[in-house]
C-alpha positions in Angstrom: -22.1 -3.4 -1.0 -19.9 -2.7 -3.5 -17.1 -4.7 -5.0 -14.4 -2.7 -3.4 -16.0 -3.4 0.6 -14.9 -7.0 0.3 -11.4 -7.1 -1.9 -8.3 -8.6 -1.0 -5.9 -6.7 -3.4 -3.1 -8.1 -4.9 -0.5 -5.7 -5.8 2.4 -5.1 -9.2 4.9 -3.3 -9.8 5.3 -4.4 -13.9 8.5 -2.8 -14.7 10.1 -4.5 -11.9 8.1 -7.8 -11.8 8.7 -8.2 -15.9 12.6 -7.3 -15.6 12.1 -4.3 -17.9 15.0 -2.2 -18.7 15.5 0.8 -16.1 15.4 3.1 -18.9 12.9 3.4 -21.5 14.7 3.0 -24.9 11.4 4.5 -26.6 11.5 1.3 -29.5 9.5 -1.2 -30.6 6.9 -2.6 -28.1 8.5 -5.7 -25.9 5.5 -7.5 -24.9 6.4 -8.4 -21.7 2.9 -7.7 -20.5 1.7 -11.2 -21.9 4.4 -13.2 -19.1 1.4 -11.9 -16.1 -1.3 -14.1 -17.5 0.2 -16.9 -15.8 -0.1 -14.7 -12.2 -3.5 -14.4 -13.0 -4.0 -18.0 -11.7 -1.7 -17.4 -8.5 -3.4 -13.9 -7.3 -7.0 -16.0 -7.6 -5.6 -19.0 -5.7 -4.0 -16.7 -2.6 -7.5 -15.8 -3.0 -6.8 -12.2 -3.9 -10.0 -10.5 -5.6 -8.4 -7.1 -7.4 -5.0 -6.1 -8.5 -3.7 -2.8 -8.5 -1.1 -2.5 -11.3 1.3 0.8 -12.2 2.8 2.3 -13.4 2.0 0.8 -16.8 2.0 3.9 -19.5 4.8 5.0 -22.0 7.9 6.7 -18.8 11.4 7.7 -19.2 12.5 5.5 -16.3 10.8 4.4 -13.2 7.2 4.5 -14.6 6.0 7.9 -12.6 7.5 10.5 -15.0 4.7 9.6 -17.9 5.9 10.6 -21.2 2.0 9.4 -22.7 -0.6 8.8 -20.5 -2.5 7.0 -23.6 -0.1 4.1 -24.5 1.5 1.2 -22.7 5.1 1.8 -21.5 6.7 0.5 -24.9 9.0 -1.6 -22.4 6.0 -3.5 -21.7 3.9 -4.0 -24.7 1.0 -2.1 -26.5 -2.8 -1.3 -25.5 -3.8 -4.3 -26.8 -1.8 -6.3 -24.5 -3.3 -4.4 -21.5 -6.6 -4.9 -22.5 -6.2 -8.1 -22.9 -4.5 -8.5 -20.1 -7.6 -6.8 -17.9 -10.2 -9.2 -19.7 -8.2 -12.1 -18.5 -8.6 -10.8 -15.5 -12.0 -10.0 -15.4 -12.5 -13.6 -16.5 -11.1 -15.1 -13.6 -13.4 -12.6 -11.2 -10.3 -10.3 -10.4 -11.1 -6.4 -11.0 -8.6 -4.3 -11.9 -6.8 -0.6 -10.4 -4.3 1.1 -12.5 -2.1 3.4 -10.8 -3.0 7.4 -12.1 -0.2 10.0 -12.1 -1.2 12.8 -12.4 0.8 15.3 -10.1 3.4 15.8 -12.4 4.4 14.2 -16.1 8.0 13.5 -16.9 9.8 16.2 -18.8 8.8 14.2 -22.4 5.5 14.7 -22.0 4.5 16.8 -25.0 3.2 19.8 -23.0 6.7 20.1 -21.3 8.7 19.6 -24.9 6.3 22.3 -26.4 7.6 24.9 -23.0 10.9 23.2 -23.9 11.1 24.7 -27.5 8.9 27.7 -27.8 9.4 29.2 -24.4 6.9 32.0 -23.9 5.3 31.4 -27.4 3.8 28.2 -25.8 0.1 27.4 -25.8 0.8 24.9 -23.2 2.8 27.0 -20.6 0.4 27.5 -18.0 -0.1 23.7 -17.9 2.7 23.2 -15.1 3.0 25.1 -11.4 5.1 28.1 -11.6 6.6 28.3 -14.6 9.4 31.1 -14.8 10.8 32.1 -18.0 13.9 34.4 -15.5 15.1 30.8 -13.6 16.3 28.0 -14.5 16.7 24.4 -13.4 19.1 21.2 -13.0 18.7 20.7 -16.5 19.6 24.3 -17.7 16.3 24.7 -19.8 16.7 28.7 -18.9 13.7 28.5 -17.0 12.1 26.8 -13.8 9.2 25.2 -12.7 7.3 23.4 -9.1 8.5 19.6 -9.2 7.2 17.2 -6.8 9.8 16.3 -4.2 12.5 18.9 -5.6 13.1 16.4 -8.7 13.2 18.2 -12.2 12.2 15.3 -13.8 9.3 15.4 -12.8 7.4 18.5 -13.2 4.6 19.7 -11.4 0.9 19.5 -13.1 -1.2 22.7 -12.8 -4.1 21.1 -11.9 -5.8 24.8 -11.9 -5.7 25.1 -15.0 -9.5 23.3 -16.9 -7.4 22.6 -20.0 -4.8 20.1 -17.9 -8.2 18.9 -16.0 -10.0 18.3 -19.3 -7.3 16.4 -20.4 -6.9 14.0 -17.4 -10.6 13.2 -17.1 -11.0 13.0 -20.4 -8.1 10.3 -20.3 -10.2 8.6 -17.4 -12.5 8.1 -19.5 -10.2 7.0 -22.5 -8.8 4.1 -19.8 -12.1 3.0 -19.1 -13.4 2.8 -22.9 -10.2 1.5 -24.3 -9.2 -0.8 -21.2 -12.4 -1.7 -19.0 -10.5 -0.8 -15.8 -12.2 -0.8 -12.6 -10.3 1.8 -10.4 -7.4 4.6 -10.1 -4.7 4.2 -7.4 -3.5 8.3 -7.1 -0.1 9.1 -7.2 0.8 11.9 -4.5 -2.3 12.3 -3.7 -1.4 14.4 -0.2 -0.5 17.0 -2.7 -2.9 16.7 -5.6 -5.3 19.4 -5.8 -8.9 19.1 -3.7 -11.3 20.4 -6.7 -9.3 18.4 -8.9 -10.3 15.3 -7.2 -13.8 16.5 -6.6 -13.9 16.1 -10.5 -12.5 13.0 -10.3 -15.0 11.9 -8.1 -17.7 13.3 -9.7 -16.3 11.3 -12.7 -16.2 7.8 -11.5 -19.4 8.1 -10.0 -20.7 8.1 -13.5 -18.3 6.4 -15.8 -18.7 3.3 -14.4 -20.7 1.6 -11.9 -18.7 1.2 -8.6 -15.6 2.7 -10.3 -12.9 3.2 -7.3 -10.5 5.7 -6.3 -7.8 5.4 -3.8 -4.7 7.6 -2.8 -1.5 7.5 -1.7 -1.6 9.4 1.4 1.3 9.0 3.7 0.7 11.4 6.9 -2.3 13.1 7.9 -6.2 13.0 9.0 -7.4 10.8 6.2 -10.6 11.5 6.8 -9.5 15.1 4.6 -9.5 12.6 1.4 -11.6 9.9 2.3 -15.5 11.2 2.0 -18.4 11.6 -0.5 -16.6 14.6 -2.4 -13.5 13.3 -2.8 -11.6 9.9 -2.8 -13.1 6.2 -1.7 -10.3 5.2 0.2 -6.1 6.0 0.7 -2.8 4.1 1.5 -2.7 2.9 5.1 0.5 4.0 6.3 0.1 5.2 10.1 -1.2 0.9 10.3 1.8 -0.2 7.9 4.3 1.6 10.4 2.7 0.3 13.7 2.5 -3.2 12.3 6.2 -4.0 11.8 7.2 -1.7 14.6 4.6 -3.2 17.0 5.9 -6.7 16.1 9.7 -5.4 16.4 8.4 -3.7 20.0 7.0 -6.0 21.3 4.4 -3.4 21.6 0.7 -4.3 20.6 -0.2 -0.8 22.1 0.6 1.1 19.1 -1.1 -1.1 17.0 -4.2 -0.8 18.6 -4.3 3.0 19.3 -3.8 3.4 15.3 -6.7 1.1 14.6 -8.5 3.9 17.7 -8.1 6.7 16.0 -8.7 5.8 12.4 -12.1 4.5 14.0 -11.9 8.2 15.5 -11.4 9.6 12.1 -14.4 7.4 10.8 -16.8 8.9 12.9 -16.9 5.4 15.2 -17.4 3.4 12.3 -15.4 2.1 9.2 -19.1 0.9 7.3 -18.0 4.1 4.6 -14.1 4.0 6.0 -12.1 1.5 4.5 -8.4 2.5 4.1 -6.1 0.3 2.0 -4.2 -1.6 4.3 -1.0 -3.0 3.2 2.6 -4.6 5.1 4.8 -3.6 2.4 4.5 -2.3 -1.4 6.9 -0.5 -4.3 8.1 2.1 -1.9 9.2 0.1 1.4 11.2 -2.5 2.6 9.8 -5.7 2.3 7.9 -7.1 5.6 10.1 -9.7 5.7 13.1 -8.1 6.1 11.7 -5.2 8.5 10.7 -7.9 11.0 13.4 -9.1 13.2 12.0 -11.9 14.5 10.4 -13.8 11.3 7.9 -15.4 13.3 6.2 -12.4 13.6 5.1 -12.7 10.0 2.5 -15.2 11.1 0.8 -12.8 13.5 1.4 -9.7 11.5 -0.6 -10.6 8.6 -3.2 -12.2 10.8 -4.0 -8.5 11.5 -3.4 -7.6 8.1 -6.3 -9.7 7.0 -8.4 -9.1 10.2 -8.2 -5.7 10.8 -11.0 -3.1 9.6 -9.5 -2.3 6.3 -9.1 -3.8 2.3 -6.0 -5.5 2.6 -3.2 -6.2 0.2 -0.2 -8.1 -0.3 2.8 -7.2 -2.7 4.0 -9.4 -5.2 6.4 -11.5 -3.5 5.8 -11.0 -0.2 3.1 -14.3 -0.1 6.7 -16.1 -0.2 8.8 -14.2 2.3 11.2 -12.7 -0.2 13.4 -10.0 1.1 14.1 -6.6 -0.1 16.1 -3.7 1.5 16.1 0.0 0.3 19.3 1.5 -0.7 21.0 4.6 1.1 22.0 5.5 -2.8 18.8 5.7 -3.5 18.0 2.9 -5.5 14.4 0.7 -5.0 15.7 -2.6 -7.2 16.0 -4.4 -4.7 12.1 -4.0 -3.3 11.1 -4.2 -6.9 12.5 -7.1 -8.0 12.3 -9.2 -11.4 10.4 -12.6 -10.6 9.7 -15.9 -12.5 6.6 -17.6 -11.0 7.5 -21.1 -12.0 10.5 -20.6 -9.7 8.8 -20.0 -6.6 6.4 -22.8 -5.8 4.4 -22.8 -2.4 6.4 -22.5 0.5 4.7 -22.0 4.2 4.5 -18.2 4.0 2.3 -18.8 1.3 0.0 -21.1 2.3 -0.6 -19.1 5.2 -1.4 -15.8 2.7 -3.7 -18.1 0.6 -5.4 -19.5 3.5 -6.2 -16.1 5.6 -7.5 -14.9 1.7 -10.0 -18.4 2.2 -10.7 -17.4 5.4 -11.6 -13.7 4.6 -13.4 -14.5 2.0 -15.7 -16.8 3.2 -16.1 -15.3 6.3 -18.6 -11.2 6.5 -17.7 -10.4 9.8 -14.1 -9.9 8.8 -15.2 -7.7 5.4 -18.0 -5.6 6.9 -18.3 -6.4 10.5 -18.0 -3.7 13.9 -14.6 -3.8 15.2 -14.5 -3.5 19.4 -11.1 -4.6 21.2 -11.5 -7.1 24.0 -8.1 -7.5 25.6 -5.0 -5.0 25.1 -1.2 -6.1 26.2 2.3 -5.2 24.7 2.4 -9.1 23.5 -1.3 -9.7 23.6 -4.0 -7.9 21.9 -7.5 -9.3 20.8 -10.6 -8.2 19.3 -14.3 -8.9 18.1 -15.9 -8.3 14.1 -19.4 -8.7 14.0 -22.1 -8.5 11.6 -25.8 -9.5 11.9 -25.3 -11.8 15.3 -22.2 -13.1 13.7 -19.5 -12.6 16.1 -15.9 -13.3 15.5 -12.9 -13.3 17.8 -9.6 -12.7 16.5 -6.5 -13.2 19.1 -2.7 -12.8 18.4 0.8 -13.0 20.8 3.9 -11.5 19.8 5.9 -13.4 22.4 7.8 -16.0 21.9 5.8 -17.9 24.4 2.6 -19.7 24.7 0.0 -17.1 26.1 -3.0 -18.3 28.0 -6.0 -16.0 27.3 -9.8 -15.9 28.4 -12.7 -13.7 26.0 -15.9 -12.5 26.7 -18.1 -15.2 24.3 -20.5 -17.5 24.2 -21.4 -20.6 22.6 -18.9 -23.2 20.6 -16.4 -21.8 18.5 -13.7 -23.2 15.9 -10.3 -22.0 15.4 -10.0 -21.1 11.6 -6.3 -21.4 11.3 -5.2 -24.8 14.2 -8.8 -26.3 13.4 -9.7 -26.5 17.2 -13.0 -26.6 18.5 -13.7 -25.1 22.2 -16.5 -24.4 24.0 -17.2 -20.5 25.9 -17.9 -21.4 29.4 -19.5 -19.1 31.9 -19.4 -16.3 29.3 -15.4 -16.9 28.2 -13.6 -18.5 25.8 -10.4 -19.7 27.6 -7.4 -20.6 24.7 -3.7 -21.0 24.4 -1.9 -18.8 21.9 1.4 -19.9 19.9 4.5 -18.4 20.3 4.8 -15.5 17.7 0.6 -16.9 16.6 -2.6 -16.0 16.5 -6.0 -18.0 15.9 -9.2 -16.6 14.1 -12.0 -18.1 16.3 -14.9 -18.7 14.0 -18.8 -19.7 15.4 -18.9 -23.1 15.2 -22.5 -23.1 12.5 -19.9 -20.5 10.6 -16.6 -22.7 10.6 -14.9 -23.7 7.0 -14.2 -27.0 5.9 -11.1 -28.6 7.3 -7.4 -26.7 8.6 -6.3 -24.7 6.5 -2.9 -24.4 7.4 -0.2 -26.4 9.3 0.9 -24.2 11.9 2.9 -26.3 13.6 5.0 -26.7 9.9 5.1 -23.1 10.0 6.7 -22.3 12.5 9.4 -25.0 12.1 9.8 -23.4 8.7 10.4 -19.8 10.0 13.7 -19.2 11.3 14.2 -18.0 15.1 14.4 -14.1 16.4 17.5 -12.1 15.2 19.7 -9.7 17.3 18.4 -6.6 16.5 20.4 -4.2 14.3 21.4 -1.3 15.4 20.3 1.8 14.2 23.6 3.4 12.1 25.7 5.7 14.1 26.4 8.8 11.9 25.3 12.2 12.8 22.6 14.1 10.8 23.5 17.8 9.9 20.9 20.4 11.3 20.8 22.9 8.8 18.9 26.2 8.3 17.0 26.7 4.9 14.2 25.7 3.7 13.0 21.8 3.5 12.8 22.1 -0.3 16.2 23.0 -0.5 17.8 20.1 1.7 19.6 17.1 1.1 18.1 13.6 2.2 20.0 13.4 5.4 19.1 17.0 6.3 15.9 16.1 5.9 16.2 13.4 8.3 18.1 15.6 10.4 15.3 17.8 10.7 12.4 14.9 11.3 14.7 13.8 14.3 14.8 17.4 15.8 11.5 17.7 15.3 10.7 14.4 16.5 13.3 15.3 19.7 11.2 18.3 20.7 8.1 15.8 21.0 9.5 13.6 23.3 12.0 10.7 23.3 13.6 9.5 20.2 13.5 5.4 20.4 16.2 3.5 18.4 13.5 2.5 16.6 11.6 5.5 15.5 15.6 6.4 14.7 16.0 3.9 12.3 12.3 4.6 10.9 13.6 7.8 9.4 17.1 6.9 8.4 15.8 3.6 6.5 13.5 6.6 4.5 15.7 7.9 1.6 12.6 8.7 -0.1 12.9 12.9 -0.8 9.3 13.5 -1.6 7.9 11.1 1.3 10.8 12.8 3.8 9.2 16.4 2.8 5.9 15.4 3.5 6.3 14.5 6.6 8.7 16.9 7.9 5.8 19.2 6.3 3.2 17.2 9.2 4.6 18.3 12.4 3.2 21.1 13.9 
């Protein structure tokens, strides 16, 4: 198996972890790269055995509109810092994923200045999607060009064109000689060209042994990316929506049936399927504040780390932090600047280290067949097993004990309460938690010891809040194309089209409005059929 089957990711966003300025100044190199080795020690310990890491190269702002896609974002140091920075890792057995952009470039990129000052004269102006010297755009260059997600900032890649390839393999190549990376995270990659990543793949199968590539996919059949040809694995996000909604729900149903057909999509099994699986990250609301009862944190990342899947927790989230998305816009407060010597353990993130222990040490949870064994809006539990090993993993969403019985046989220990119980006349009859779950282990296979302190857990998570109510305002219906709408027509017009599908919940409502994302509202207006 390769590295990749078994990781438990870690994930960074650096500009916001490091407090970096939200605009790139373009001076001398602040090496604020050199303030992660310290997390290097803290990612190991939650038992974490890759980090994906991006943006990291020289941006205007945000990190995804790549001004040089062969030098550190001056805000963050130089390229000796990050390769540095990825031997430390690799010393302490963590591989590294840097995040590839390569959709679009921001509009400093020194293709786009050369378009920029010689117009039609330039060698470089079939490099970028539609370039029309008779427009013009938001920036009144005096002529217009494809963006991703209707921003002019960031313009559009033609990935057609063998001299833009070239150069982006080529610089695939340039990370791995200059950095010793281990694996791309794709930007966009619902809209990145199929050839293109055909010669990506085709790439890492050669410049690097077990060299991974993963993309962010938000809607459709990932079995389109996820293949021989093309990519290794994609963002999770049909599991990342039913796992805080199923918690909020009270609706284990959803969870399940998304788990059914991504096993549908594998071909009935995930042995070559393993999507990135995640509760949060740089793009969404932290877990913690999408859950409205807090409890259900202990239970939702019990499937996070027990689900078929690589899963991965963002930097932060191990303690709990909160972080809402901003109607104007803004993502500071879900990418926060953190000190590590401020935060300590806390019971959130002993829980996060000791699920990584448990994972680790235990195949069945990496590799092992997935079959569901009991299905209920508060209950839902399931079997992973690999060669005779045969784990049971249970969780309740209620916030009430829940007596359950499984098909098993023989003794088996409870990895996270430490409780040892006996199958009887082929079941294993056990009392869930309120808003718990327990990882039943075969007793020959049980770890040393409890590895958490439920009961302090709990105690330490506040009750259920009243849920919110989804904002009252009405969404303008317009009629032009999506390209050419607003953020609240566009979630107008995923409600309508939502509407016409069945009932609209006041949860699925505040799904969409919470999204102010443009270029992750297009898509999936896009996926409705």
């Amino acid at each position: 198996m390769a590295w990749y089957d078994d990781a438990i990711f870690y994930h960074i966003y650096p500009l916001g972890l490091l407090g970096a300025p939200k605009e790139n100044p373009y001076g001398e190199p602040v090496h604020r790269l050199r303030e992660l080795w310290p997390w290097i020690g803290h990612i190991r310990a939650l038992g974490c055995s890759a980090l994906y890491i991006g943006p990291l190269f020289e941006s205007v702002g945000h990190g995804y509109e790549t001004t040089d896609y062969r030098r550190l974002d001056s805000r963050l140091g130089t390229n000796e810092d990050l390769r540095d920075f990825v031997a430390a890792c690799h010393a302490a057995g963590i591989r590294v994923v840097l995040d590839a952009v390569f959709n679009h470039t921001g509009r400093d990129f020194f293709a786009f200045r050369d378009i920029r000052e010689k117009r039609e004269g330039s060698s470089y102006r079939d490099w970028y999607c539609s370039v029309n010297f008779w427009g013009d755009n938001s920036y009144h260059d005096g002529f217009s060009y494809d963006t991703w997600g209707g921003y002019d900032l960031l313009a559009k890649l033609n990935l057609r064109n063998s001299a833009v390839r070239d150069y982006l393999l080529e610089t695939v190549r340039f990370w791995v000689r200059e950095f010793d990376i281990d694996g791309l995270r794709l930007d966009a990659a619902d809209v990145l060209d199929f050839d293109f990543m055909r010669a990506l793949r085709a790439l890492a199968d050669t410049v690097k042994p077990e060299f991974w590539l993963m993309g962010e996919v938000i809607h459709g059949e990932y079995g389109r990316w996820v293949n021989g040809q093309t990519l290794h694995s994609v963002t999770d996000y049909a599991l990342h929506k039913a796992l805080w909604s199923g918690h909020n729900e009270h609706n284990y149903f959803e969870i399940a049936h998304t788990v059914d057909r991504s096993l549908r999509m594998a071909g009935g099994s995930f042995e070559h399927f393993k999507l990135y699986s995640f509760a949060d990250n740089h793009d969404v609301e932290r877990i913690y504040t999408r859950l409205r009862n807090k409890r259900h944190f202990v239970p939702l990342h019990i499937l996070l780390y027990t689900l078929p899947g690589l899963p991965s927790i963002y930097y932060g989230s191990e303690w709990g932090i909160e972080g809402e998305k901003h109607r104007g816009g803004s993502d500071d407060a879900i990418r926060p600047a953190l000190r590590l010597e401020e935060r300590g353990e806390n019971a959130c993130s002993r829980l996060i280290a000791a699920l990584g222990r448990i994972r680790r040490d235990c195949p069945a949870l990496r590799r092992g067949s997935y079959r569901q064994l009991l299905l209920r809006n508060r209950q839902y539990a399931f079997a992973r097993e690999i060669s005779g090993e045969r784990v049971l993993v249970a969780v309740n969403n209620d916030e009430s004990p829940a007596a359950l019985e499984l098909e098993a046989a023989g003794a088996y220990v409870g990895a996270l309460s430490g409780q040892r119980l006996d199958a009887r006349d082929g079941r294993l009859r056990f009392e869930l938690p309120p808003c718990g779950g327990e990882i039943w282990l075969p007793a020959g296979a049980a770890g040393d010891g409890v590895p958490v302190d439920l009961d302090a857990l709990a105690a330490a998570l506040p009750p259920q809040a009243a849920p919110e109510p989804a904002p009252a305002r009405e969404l303008p219906l317009v009629d032009k194309p999506f390209e050419e709408m607003s953020v609240e027509e566009l979630q107008g017009a995923i409600l309508a089209k939502m509407a016409r599908n069945g009932p609209v919940t006041e949860e699925m409502r505040r799904t969409v409005l919470v999204n102010t994302h443009r270029g992750s509202l297009l898509n999936w207006v896009r996926s409705f059929r």
